[in-house]
N, C-alpha and C positions, 0 to 999 in steps of 0.2 A: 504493500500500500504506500509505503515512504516512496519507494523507487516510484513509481507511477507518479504522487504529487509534484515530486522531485522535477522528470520528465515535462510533465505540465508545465510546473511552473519554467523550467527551461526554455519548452518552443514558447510561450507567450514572450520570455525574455527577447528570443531571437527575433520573433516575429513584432515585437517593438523596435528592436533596434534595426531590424530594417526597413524600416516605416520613415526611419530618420534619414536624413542623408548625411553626407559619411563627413562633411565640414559646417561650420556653423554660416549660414546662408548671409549676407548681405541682403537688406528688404527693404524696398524704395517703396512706399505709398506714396500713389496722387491724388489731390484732391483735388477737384474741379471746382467753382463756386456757383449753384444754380443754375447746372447746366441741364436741360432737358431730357427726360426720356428716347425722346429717338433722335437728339441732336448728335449721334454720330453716325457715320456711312453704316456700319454694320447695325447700325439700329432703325435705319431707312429713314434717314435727315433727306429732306429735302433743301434744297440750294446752299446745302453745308459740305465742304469735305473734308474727311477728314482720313487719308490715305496710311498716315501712319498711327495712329490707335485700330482702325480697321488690320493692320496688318498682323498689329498687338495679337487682337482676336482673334485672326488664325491659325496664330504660332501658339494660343494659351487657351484658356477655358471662359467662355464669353458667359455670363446670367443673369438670367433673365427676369430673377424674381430676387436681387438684391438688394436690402434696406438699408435706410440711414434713417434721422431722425426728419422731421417736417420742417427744419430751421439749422442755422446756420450752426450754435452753442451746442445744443445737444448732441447733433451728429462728434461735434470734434471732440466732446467730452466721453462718449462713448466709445469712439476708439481707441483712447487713451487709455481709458481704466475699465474696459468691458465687463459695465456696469449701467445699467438704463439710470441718465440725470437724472429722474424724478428720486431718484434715492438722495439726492444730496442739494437738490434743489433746482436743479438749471430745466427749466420747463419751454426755457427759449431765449433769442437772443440779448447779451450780455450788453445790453448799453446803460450803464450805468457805470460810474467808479471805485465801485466798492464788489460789485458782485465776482462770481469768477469758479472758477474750478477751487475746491476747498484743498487745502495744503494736506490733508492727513492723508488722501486718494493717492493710491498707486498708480504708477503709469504707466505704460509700457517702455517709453524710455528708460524708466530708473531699474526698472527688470533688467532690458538688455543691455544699460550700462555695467550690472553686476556680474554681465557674462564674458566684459569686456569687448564690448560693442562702443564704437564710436555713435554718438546721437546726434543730429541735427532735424534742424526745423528749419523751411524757408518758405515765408510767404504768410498768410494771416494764421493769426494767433486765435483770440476770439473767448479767449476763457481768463479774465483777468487783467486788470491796468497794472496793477498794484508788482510788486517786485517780490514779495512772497506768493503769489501765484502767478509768473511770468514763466517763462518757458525754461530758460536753467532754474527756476528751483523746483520745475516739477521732472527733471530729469532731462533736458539735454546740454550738451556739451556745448552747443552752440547756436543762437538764435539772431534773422537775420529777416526783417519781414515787418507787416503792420501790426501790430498790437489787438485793434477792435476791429470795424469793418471799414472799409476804402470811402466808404461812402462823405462826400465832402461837404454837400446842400443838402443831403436830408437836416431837415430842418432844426428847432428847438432842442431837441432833447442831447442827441452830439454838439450841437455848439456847448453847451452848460459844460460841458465838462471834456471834451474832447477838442484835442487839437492835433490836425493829418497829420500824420508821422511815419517815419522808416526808422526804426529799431536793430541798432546788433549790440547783441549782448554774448559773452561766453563764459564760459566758468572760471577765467582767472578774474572774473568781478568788470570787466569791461561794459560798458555801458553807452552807447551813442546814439543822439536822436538826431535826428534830421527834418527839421520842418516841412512840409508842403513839400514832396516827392512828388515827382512828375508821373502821374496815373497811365500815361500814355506807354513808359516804358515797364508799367509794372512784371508785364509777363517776360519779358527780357529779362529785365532784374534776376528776376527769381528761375530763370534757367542757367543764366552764366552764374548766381550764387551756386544751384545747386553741382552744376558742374565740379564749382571749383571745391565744393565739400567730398565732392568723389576722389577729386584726384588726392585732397590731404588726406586721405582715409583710406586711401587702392589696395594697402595694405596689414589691413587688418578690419575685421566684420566691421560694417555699419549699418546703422538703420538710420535713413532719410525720411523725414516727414516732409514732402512738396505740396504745400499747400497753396494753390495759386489761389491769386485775387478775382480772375475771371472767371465769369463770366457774370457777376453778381452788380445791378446796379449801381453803380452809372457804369455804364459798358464803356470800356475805349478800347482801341486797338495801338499799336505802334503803328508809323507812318506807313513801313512795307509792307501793313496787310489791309491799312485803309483800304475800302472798295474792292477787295475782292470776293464776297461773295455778295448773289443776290440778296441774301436775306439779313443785308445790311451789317451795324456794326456789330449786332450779336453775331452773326455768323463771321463776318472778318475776327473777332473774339475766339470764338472756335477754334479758325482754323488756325488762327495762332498757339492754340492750347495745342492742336494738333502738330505740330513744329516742334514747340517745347517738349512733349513728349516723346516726337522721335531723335532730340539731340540728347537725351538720356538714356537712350535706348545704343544709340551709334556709339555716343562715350563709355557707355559699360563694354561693348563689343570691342572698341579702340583698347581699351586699358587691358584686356584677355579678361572682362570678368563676367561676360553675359550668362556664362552657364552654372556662376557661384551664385546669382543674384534674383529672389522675385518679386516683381514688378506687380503694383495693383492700381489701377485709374478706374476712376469712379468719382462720385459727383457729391457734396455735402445735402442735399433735398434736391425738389423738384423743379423744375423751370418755375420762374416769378409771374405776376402780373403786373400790368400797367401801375405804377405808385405816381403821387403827384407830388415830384421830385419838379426843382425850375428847370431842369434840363431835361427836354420829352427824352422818352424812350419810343426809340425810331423802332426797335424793332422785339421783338419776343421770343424764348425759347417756347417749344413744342415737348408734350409729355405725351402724345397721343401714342398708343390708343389708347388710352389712361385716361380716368378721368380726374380731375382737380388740379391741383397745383403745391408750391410752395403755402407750408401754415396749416396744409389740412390733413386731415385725416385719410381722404378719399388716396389712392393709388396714386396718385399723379404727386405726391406731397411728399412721400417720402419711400416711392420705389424707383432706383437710378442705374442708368447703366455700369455694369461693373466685368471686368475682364483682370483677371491674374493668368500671367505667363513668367514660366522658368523653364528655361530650356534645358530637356533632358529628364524633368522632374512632373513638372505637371504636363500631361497628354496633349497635344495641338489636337487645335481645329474643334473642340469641343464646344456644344452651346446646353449650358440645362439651364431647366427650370425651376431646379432645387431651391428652397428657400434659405439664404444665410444672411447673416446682417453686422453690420460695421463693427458690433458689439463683439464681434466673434475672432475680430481680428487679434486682441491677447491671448487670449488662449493658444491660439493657434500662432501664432510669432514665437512665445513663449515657448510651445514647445518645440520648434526646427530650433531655437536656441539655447535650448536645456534648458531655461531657468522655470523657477518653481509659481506656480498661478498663487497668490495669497491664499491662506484659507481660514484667515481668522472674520471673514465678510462675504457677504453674498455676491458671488462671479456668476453674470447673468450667460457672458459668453460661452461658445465650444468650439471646441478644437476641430478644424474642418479638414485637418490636413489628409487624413485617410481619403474623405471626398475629393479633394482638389489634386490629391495623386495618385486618383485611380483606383484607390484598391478596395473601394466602398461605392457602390452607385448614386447612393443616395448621403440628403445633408442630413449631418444631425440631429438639426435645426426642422421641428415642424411649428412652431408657433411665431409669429409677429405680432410685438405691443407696439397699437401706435399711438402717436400723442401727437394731436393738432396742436397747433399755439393760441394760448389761451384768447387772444382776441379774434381770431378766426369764428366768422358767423353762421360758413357753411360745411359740413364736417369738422369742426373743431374739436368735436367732443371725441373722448377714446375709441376705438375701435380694435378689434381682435383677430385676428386669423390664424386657426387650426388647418392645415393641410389645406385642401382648396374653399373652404367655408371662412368668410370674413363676415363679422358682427359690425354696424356702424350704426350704432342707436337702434333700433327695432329694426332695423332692414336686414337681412341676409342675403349676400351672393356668391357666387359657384364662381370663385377666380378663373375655376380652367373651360367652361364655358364661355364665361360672362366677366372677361376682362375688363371692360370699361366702365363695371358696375352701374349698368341701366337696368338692368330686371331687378327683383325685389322677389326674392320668392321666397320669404320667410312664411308665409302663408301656407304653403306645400310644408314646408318642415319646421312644424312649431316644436320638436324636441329639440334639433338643432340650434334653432333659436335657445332654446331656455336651458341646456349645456354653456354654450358660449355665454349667456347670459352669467349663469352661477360662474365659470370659471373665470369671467372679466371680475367678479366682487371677490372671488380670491386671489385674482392675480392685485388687485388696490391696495388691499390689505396686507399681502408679503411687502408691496413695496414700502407703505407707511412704516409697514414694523422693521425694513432691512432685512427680510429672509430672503431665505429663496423661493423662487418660482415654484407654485405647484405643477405637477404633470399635467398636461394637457389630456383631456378627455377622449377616449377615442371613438371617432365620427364616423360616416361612412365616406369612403375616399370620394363617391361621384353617385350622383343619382339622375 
């Protein structure tokens, strides 16, 4: 009986370790700023291209049913500390001077600085003015980028306390502001910083957090991509994002590191709507066939395109529908780089990496919390989704049907309804109290 356990416990040992890859990975996240649902080629943009994330996709595994949060805060605080904000308060964005990511939250940079991982961050912050929750003291080595959000004319509430700035700060205590940075060069900026954090790091693991400023109101482009696509500055935005991307893509291949490194681009929420900003917005991202937007609860708010490619490790050319979410991202960082996930607090995240290398079909992941922002008037309120069954106030829809969430057919299944119902009052309740999630109900997959 000993020798048999023994045994067991062996092949699982092995059968872990080779689930790892054989060095500690390099992990570049992109973050887009309210870039649309289908505002990339492979997500079938119209008058956008974007030739190089398209290509991403077909060398890496493209998904299609990816989340973030409904707003700008919460998304970056959840992949931080793969933990849903409502646990520590961030219910949406940070404009104020005092609010911010809490100092006691673990990050993922402070994890994989313990592994000996170089950290950087370049491009918005969003979780914090203040210099105890500023980006070196929640875990990286280096920060170089806007502080809150780009935004210059929104009106009242950033003048009271904000003033436009470019931030580098690093861990030997360095500190430099910059007043009124030119919005125009932002996405440059933040591809020749993040470049040059590659090359000080080429050797030895790093994690890059690329947070770009675009495509989040006020849109700008640099002069080289003024006017070139139809669907004006937002898509000139794009396809600049689309540039950026592949000059980090050619730099890791330049330096011999493409096949140590993964890469993940994806969007912080949904495409926006018109704001009455003084400067119009000439144009709009698209979330179709989704329905809503940025703030809401409805699909279009906070489901974004998302593509992870490593060559060699994750399968090309893949596209599922598996459900995983930004939240998922420590876990799963954490462990391609051994370090250990907290466990004195409730880690909402999982580990996807069996998923995302093949050796599992399916995500972890069957549930999505989502949180509109609180002044949102139409889906704002919570919603829930178990496998293809999503809750949003008394409505019920079949995601894999009824993408666009137009039919209602809570009528047809009033058990369904009233499961999701009870599991939404226990899912409120772990969060107020800081536990963990309970298991999700099990539904019937399609009717």
């Amino acid at each position: 009986m000993k020798i048999l356990i023994a045994s067991l416990f062996l092949a699982a040992t092995l059968a872990l370790a080779a689930d790892l890859p054989a060095i500690k990975p390099n992990i570049v996240f992109i973050l887009a700023d309210d870039q649309g649902y289908q505002d990339l080629g492979c997500q079938g943009a119209v008058g956008i291209k974007t030739p190089r994330i398209d290509q991403m996709a077909k060398e890496g595994l493209r998904l299609t049913s990816s989340y973030v949060g409904a707003t700008c805060s919460p998304t970056r605080a959840a992949l931080l500390t793969g933990r849903y904000p409502q646990r520590y308060g961030i219910a949406g964005p940070i404009n104020n001077p005092k609010g911010g990511l809490p100092p006691r939250e673990i990050t993922i940079a402070e994890l994989l600085k313990q592994q000996g991982y170089a950290t950087g961050l370049i491009g918005k912050w969003h979780l914090g003015l203040s210099q105890e929750m500023s980006p070196v003291a929640q875990g990286f080595d280096y920060y170089s980028g806007v502080p809150l959000s780009q935004i210059e004319r929104d009106p009242k509430a950033h003048a009271e306390y904000y003033k436009r700035q470019w931030r580098i700060q690093d861990a030997s205590g360095r500190n430099e502001v910059e007043l009124n940075p030119s919005e125009e060069q932002f996405t440059q900026r933040c591809t020749k910083e993040a470049l040059a954090f590659i090359d000080r790091n080429k050797d030895r693991p790093f994690f890059l957090y690329l947070a770009e400023l675009m495509v989040h109101v006020e849109v700008v482009a640099s002069p080289d991509y003024v006017g070139k696509s139809p669907r004006g500055v937002y898509g000139d935005a794009c396809e600049e994002l689309d540039w950026s991307v592949g000059q980090v893509l050619d730099h890791l291949k330049k330096l011999g590191l493409d096949g140590r490194t993964l890469v993940i681009y994806t969007s912080d929420n949904g495409a926006t709507v018109a704001r009455n900003y003084s400067v119009p917005q000439t144009s709009l991202g698209s979330n179709l066939p989704l329905r809503g937007h940025k703030f809401e609860s409805w699909e279009g708010g906070s489901r974004t395109p998302c593509i992870f490619r490593w060559p060699g490790q994750i399968p090309a050319g893949r596209v599922s529908d598996e459900i995983v979410g930004v939240v998922d991202m420590l876990p799963t960082f954490a462990h391609l780089a051994g370090a250990t996930v907290p466990t004195d607090r409730a880690i909402d995240g999982l580990n996807l990496w069996p998923f995302l290398h093949g050796d599992r079909p399916t995500s972890p992941r069957q549930t999505q919390v989502y949180y509109g922002y609180p002044h949102s008037k139409k889906g704002g309120g919570e919603a829930i989704r178990v496998g293809p069954w999503k809750l949003v106030g008394k409505e019920l829809f079949n995601l894999q049907t009824n993408l666009s969430e137009k039919t209602d057919v809570a009528i047809e299944h009033p058990e369904i309804v009233q499961q999701l119902s009870a599991f939404q009052i226990e899912i409120a309740a772990a969060l107020k109290a800081d536990q963990l999630l309970p298991p999700p109900p099990a539904l019937p997959a399609q009717k």
